[in-house]
N, C-alpha and C positions, 0 to 999 in steps of 0.2 A: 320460536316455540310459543304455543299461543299461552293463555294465562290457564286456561282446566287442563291443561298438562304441565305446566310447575305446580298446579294444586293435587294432580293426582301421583304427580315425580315426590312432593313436599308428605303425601300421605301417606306415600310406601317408605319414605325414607324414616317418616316420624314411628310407624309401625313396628317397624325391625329393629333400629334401636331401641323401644320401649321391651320390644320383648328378646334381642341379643342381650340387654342389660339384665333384666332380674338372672339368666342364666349365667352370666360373667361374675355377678355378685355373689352368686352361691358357690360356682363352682371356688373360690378361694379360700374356703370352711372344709377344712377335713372333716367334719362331722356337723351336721344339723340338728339343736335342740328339738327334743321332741316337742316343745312346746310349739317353734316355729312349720315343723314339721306337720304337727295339726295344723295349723292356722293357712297353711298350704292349701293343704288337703281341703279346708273349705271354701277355698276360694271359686273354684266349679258353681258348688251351689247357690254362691252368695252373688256371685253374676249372673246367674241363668234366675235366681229370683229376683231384681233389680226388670231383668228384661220381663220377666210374665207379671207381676205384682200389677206394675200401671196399665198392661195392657185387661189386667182380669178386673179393674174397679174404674178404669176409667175409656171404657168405651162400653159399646152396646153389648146387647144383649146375647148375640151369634159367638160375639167373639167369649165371653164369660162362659156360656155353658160351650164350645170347642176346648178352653182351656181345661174346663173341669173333667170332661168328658175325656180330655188324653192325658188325664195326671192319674185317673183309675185306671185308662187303658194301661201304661208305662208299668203295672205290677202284672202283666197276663200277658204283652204281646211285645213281640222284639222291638228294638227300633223304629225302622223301616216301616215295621207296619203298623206301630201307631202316631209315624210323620205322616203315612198315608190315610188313616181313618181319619187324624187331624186334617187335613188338608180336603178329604171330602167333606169331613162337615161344616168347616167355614165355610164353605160351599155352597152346602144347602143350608146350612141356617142362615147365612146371606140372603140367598134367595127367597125362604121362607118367611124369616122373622121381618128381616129388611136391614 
């Protein structure tokens, strides 16, 4: 077996126990503090800002107004179709801005 497949066997393996664990953890709590309960609950958004934050301050200019431009869409248009208005305007702001 070469070595980028003990690395991709080593990455699927590291994966699933990261995330069979936090569920093994919880399920042995008959009931969950509402406290942790929140702190749950924001973990969604506290990833998904972590992933957009560097990419909206620390690259050009295409990618900052796509970012801006699908965090308004996201209040008016489903999913799907503001992964796709994103995805065309990286697109053409790419090509236009540079």
């Amino acid at each position: 077996m070469s070595t980028i497949s003990w690395i991709i066997l080593a990455g699927a393996v590291a994966t699933y126990v990261t995330r069979i664990g936090g569920y093994l953890v919880l399920s042995r709590f008959t009931s969950i503090h509402p406290r942790v309960e929140a702190a749950l609950n924001a973990v969604p958004a506290a990833v998904l800002t972590t992933l957009v934050a560097p990419a909206a301050i620390f690259t050009g200019p295409a990618e900052t107004a796509t970012i801006i431009l699908c965090f308004l869409a996201a209040f008016y248009l489903p999913f799907m179709a503001m992964f796709g208005l994103g995805w065309i305007a990286i697109l053409t702001l790419r090509t236009v801005i540079g």
